[in-house]
VEXDREN-2710 file (C-alpha; in Angstrom, 1 decimal):
% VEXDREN-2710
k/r/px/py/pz
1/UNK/28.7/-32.1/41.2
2/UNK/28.4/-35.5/43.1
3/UNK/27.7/-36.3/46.5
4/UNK/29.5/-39.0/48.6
5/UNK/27.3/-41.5/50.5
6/UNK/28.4/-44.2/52.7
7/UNK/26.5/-47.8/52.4
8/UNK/27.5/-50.7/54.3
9/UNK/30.7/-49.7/54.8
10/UNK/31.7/-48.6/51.2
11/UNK/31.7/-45.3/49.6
12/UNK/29.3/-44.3/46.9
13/UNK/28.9/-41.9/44.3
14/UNK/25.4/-40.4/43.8
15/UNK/24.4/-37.0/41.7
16/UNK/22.8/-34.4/44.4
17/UNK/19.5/-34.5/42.3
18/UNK/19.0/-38.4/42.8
19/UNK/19.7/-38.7/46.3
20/UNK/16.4/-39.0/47.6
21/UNK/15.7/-41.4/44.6
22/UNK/18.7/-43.4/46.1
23/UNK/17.3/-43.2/49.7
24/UNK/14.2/-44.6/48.3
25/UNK/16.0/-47.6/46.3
26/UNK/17.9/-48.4/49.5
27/UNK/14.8/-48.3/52.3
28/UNK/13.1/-51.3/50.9
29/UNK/13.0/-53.0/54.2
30/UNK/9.6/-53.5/56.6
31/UNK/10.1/-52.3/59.9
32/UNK/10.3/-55.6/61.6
33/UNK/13.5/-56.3/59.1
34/UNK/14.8/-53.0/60.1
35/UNK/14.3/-53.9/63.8
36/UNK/15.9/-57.4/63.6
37/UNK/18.8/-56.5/61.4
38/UNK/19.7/-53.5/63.6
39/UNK/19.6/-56.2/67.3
40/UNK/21.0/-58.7/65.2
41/UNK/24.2/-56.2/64.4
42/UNK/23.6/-57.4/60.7
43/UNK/26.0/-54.8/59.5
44/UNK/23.8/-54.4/56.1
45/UNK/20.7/-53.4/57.7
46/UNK/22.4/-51.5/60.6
47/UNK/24.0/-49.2/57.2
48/UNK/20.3/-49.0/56.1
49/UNK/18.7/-48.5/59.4
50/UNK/21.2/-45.4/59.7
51/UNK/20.6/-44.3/56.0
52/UNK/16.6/-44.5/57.1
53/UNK/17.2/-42.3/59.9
54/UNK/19.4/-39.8/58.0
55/UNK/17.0/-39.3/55.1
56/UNK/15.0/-36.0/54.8
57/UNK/12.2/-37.7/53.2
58/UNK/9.1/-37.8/55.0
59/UNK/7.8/-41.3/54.6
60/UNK/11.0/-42.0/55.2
61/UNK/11.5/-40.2/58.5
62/UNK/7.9/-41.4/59.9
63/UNK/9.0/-44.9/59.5
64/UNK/12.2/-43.7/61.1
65/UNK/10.2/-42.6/64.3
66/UNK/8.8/-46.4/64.0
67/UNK/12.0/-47.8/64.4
68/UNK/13.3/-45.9/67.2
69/UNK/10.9/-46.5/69.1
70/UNK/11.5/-50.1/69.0
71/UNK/14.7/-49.8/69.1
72/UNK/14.2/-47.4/73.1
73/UNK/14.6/-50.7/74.9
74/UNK/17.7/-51.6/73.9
75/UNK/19.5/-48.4/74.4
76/UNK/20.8/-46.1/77.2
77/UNK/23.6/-48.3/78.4
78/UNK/26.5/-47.4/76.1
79/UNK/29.2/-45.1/77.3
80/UNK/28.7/-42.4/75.0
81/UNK/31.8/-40.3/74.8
82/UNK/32.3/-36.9/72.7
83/UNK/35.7/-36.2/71.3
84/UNK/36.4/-32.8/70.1
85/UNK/40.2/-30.8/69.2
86/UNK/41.4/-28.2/67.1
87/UNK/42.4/-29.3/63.8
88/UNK/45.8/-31.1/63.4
89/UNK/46.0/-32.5/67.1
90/UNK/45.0/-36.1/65.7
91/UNK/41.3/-37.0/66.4
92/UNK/40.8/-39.6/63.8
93/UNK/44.8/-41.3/64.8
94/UNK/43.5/-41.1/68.9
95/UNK/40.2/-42.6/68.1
96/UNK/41.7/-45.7/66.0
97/UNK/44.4/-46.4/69.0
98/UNK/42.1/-46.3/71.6
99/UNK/39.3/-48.0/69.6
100/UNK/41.3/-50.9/69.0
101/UNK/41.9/-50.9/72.5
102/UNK/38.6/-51.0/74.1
103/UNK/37.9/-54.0/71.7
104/UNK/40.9/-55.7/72.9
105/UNK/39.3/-55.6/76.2
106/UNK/36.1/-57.2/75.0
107/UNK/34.3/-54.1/74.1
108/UNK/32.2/-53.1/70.9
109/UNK/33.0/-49.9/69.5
110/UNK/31.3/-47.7/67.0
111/UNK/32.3/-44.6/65.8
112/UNK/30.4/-41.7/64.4
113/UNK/32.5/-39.5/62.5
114/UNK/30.9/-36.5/61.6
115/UNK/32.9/-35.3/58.6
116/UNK/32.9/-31.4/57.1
117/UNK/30.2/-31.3/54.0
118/UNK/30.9/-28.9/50.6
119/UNK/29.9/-26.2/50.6
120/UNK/29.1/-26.3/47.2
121/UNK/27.8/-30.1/46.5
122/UNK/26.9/-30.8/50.1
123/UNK/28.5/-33.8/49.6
124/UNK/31.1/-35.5/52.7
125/UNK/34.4/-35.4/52.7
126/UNK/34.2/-38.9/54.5
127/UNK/37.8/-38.9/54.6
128/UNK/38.1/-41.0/58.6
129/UNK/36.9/-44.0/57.3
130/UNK/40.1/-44.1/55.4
131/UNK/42.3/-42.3/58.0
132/UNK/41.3/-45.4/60.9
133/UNK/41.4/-48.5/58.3
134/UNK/42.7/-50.7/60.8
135/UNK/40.1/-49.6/63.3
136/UNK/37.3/-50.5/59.9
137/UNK/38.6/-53.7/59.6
138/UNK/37.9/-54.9/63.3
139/UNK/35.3/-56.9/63.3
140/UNK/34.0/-55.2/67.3
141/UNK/34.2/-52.0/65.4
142/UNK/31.5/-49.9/62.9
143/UNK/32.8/-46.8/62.1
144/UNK/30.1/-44.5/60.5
145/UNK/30.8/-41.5/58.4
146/UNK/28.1/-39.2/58.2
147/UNK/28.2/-35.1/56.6
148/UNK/27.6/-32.3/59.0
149/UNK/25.7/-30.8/56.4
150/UNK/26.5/-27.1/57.8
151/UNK/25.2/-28.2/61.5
152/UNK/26.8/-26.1/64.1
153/UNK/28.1/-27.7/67.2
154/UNK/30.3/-30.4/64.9
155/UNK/27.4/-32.7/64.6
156/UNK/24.8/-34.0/62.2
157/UNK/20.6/-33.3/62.9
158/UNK/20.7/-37.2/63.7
159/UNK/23.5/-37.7/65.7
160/UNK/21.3/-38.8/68.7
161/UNK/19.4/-40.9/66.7
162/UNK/22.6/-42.5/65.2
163/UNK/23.7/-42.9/68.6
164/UNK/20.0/-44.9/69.2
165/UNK/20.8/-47.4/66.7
166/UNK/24.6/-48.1/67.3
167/UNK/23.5/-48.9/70.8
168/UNK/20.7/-51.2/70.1
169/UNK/23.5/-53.0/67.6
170/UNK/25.3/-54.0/70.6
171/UNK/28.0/-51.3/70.8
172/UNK/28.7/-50.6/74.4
173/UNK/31.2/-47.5/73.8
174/UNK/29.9/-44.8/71.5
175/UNK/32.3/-42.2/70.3
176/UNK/31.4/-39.2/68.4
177/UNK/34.4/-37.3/66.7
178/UNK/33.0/-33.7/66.1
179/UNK/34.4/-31.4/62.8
180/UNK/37.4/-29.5/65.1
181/UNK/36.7/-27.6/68.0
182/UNK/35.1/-23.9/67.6
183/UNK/32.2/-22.0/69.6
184/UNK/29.4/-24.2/68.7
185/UNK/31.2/-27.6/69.5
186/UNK/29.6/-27.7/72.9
187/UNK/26.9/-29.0/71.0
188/UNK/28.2/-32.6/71.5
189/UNK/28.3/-32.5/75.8
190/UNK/24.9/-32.5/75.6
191/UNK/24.5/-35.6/73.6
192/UNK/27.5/-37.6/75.8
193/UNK/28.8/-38.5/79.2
194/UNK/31.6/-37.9/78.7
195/UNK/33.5/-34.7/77.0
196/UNK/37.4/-35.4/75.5
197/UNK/39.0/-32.5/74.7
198/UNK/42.7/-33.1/72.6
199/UNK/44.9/-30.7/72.7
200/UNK/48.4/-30.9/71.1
201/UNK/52.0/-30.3/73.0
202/UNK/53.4/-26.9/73.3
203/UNK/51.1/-24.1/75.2
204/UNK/52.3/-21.1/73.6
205/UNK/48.9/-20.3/72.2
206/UNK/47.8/-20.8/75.4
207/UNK/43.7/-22.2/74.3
208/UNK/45.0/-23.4/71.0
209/UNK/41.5/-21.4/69.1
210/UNK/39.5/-23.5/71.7
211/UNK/37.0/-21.6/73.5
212/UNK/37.2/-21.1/77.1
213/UNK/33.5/-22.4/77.2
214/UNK/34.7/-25.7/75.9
215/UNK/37.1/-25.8/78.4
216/UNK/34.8/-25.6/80.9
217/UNK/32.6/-28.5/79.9
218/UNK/35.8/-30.8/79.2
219/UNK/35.3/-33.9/81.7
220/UNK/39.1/-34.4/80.9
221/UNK/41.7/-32.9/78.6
222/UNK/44.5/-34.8/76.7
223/UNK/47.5/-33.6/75.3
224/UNK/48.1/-35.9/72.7
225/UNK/51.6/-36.7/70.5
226/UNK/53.5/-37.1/73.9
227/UNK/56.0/-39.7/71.8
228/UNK/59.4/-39.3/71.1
229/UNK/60.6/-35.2/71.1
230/UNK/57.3/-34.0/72.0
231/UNK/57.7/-35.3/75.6
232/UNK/58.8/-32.2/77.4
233/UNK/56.4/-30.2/75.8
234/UNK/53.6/-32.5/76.5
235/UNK/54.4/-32.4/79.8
236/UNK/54.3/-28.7/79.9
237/UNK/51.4/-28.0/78.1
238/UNK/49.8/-30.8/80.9
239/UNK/50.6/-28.7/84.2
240/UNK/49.3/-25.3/81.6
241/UNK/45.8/-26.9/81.2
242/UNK/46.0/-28.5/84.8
243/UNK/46.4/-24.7/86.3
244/UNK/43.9/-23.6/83.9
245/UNK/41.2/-25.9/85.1
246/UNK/42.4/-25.4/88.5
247/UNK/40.5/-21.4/87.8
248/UNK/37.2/-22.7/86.3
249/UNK/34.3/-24.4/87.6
250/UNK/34.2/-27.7/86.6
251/UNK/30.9/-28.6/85.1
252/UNK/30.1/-31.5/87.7
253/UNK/30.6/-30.9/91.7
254/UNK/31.5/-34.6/91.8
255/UNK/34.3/-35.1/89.1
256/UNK/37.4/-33.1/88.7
257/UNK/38.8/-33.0/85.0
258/UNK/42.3/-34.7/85.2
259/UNK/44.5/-33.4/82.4
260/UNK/46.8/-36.6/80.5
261/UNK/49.4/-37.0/78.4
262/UNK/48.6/-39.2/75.7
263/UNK/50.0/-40.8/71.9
264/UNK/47.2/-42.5/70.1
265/UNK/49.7/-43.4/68.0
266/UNK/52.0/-45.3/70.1
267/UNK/48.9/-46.2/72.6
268/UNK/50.9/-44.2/75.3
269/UNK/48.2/-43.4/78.3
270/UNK/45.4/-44.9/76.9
271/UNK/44.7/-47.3/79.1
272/UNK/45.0/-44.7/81.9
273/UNK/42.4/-42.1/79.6
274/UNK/39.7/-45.7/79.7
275/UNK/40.3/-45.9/83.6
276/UNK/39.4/-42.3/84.2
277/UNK/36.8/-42.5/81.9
278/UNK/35.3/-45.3/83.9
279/UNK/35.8/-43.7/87.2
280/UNK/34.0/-40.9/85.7
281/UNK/31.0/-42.7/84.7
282/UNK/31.2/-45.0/87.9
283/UNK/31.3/-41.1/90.2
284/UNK/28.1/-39.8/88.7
285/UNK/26.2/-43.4/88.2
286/UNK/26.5/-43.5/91.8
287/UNK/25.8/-39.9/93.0
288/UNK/22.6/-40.0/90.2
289/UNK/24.2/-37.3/88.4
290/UNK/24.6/-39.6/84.7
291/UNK/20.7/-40.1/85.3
292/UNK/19.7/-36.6/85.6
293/UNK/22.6/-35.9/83.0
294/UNK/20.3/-38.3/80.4
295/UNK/17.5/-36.7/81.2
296/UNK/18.2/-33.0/80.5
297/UNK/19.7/-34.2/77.1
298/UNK/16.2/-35.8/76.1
299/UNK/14.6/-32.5/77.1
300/UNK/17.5/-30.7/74.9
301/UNK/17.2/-33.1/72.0
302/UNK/13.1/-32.3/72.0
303/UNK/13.8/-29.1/72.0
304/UNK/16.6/-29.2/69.3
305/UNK/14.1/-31.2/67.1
306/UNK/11.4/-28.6/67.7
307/UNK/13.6/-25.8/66.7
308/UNK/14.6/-28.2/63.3
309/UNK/10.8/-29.3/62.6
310/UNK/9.8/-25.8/63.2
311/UNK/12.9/-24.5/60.6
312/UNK/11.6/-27.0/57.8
313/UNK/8.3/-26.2/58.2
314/UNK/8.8/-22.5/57.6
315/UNK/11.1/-23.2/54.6
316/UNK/8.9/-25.2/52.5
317/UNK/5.3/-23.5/53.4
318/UNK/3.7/-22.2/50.4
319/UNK/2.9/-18.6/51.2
320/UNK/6.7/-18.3/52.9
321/UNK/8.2/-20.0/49.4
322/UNK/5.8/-17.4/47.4
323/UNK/7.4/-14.3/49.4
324/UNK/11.0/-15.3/50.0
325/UNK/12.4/-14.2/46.4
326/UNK/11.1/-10.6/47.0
327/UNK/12.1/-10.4/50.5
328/UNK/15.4/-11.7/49.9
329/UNK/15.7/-9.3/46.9
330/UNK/15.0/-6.5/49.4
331/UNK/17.5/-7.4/52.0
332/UNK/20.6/-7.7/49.6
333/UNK/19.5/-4.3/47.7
334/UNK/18.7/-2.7/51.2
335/UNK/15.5/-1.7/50.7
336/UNK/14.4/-3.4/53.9
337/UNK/15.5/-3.9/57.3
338/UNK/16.3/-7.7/58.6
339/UNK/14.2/-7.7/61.5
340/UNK/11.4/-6.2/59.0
341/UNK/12.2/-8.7/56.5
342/UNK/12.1/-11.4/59.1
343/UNK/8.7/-10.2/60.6
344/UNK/7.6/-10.3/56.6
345/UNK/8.5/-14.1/56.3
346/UNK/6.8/-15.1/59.8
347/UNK/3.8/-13.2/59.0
348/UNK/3.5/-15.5/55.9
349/UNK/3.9/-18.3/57.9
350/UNK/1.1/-17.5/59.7
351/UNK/2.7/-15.9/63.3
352/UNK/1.9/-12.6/64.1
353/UNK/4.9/-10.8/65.8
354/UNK/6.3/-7.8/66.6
355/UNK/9.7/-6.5/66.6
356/UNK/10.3/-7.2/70.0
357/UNK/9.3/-10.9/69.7
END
């Protein structure tokens, strides 16, 4: 099995067993290299600078840290937009349209699109950087592919971090195309201003298999593939989603979700979707609502990392690694109880807790 890994915009093979060897040929740069090539938008070292912040290894990761922190002071001023949508409704077409439009109007785009890993390799599928080649070819454009690795909420453990270093590059509008919409996709409003929710023409399933809950934290809903036939039902499924906001409690008391009728691939409302987008973050950057918004995602993100530090550390201490084949062995013969196997492996970790903890 190979895994696919994505270098300075071209696609590389690697054997599972040798990525971290490959991690460690590539991070050859000091920091202050690092630094410069990622405010220089040296497209090289911004691929490495993400490839440094990805990596599981340690040294790695702590020279990571290093870089983000000089990196803070140029962040925080990007619009940072999440796009999420069932399969099939056309993320990746929508996101090359409108990407090409925003640099048409003197923006800098970059794209981070998290694509489905194997389950078997682990390796990425990678297949948007393919699926927007016109949008990889602009010059005011960096599209980055990066695996989910299994991550809930359609996003990787370094999405936020990604973000960091995109926005330090220069690129004033972020946008972060999740897996397809599901439960755990609310992950990405809390990492984003703004939450895009596609949705395709025809409301005869009337949420499509998205949940109500990401409905509710939509900051606008687009029914794309309005062209040609699809008109009429575009325009119904519009006034369906309209009266179904209409019901829910929208997730700011200062911005209503409008509901659009979009093509990304005939650019049909896009320039309409940018407006409200704008009007959006113009609403809350006024009323102080975007600033308290950033703050409660730096409290979430410390507590996501927490949760992820805290997950690795139990995984590889030695007593935990020592115990794990027997406990494991119990739970799939049923010999034990989860909750008893679960207290077994925190107890090795070194936390004493009961059932009720």
């Amino acid at each position: 099995m190979t895994a696919l890994f994505v270098d300075t915009g071209k696609v590389s093979v690697v054997p599972p067993n040798d990525r971290q060897v490959w991690h460690a040929r590539r991070a050859t740069l000091s920091l202050d290299e690092y630094v410069e090539g990622v405010l220089s938008n040296d497209r090289s070292r911004l691929a490495r600078a993400i490839s440094l912040v990805e990596s599981s290894n340690p040294d790695h990761q702590k020279l990571a840290q290093e870089l983000l922190v000089r990196l803070a002071p140029h962040c925080g001023t990007a619009h940072r937009i999440g796009i999420t949508g069932v399969p099939g409704v056309g993320k990746s077409t929508f996101i090359e349209g409108f990407g090409n439009m925003l640099t048409e109007k003197g923006h800098k785009v970059g794209v981070l699109a998290v694509d489905p890993s194997s389950s078997r390799s682990g390796g990425s599928i990678l297949g948007d950087k393919t699926r927007m080649e016109t949008l990889a070819n602009n010059p005011n454009a960096y599209i980055r592919p990066s695996p989910s690795s299994g991550r809930l909420g359609g996003v990787t453990r370094t999405t936020r971090e990604t973000m960091m270093v995109m926005e330090a590059a220069g690129f004033d509008v972020i946008l972060v195309e999740t897996v397809g919409a599901g439960q755990n996709e609310t992950v990405v409003a809390d990492m984003t201003d703004f939450f895009l929710v596609l949705m395709l023409p025809g409301a005869g399933d009337e949420l499509q298999g998205i949940k109500k809950g990401v409905l509710e934290l939509a900051d606008m809903i687009a029914v794309n593939k309005c062209e040609d036939d699809n008109e009429q039902k575009a325009e119904a499924a519009r006034q369906h989603y309209a009266n179904a906001l209409h019901i829910m409690t929208p997730s700011s008391p200062n911005w209503r979700p409008p509901v659009l009728k979009i093509s990304g691939l005939r650019g049909i409302g896009l320039d309409e979707l940018w407006e409200n987008i704008e009007e959006h973050h113009r609403v809350l950057g006024e009323s102080g609502e975007l600033a308290d918004i950033r703050r409660q995602q730096r409290i979430k993100w410390m507590w996501s990392m927490i949760e992820d530090k805290l997950m690795d550390a139990v995984k590889t201490h030695p007593e935990v690694r020592s115990c794990l084949p027997r406990v494991r062995g119990e739970v799939e013969a049923g010999t034990t109880t989860v909750p008893v196997a679960v207290l077994t492996v925190l107890r090795a970790f070194g936390l004493d807790v009961g059932l009720a903890g």
